[in-house]
N, C-alpha and C positions, 0 to 999 in steps of 0.2 A: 504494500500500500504506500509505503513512504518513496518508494520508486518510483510510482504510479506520480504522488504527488509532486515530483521532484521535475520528473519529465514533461509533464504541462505545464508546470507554474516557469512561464517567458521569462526571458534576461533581459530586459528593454537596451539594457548599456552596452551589452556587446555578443549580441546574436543579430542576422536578420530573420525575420521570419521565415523563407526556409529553411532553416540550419533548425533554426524552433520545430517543421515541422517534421524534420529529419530524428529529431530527437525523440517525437511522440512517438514516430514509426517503431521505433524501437522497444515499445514499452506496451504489450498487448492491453491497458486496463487502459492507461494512459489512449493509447487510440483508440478506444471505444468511446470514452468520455468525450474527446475532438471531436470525433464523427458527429456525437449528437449534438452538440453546442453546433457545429460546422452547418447540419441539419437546421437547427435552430435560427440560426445566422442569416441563414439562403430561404428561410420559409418564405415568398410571397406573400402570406397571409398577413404578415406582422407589417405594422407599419413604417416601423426603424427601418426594414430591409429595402423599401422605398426609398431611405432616403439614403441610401449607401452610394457610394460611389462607383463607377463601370468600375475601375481601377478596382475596387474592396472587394466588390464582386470577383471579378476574375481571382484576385488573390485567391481568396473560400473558392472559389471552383475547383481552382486549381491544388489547391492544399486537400478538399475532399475528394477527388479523382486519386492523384497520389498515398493519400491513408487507404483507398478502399481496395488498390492494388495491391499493397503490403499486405489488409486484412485477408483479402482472397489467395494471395498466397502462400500468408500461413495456414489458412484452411484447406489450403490443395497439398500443402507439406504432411500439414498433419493426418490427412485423410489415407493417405500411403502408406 
């Protein structure tokens, strides 16, 4: 759990947000948690998400495509 927590909680000062989401990859409870905030982030429904910017968007697109590749591939590992 303390991994889990260690691996989400961003380094504003000296990561960029990939390296951030490099690090969630890493951490299967940690990328569970991302996904749904990421889910969260991207809903349509929400009004915040209207007012995100193309830029904030594409970042979450792209940070939720890349976790969901690692989750599917620890799943197709462990499946073997």
């Amino acid at each position: 759990m303390v991994e889990a927590i260690d691996a989400i909680s961003r380094r504003l000062t000296d990561q960029t947000y990939p390296e951030y989401i490099e690090r969630v990859a890493q951490n299967p409870l940690a990328l569970r948690v991302k996904l749904a905030d990421l889910r969260d982030n991207l809903d349509p429904r929400r009004v915040s998400t209207a007012l995100l910017s193309a830029e904030t968007l594409e970042k979450y697109r792209t940070a939720q495509r890349r976790l969901i590749a690692t989750k599917a591939l620890a799943s197709a590992l462990t499946d073997n």
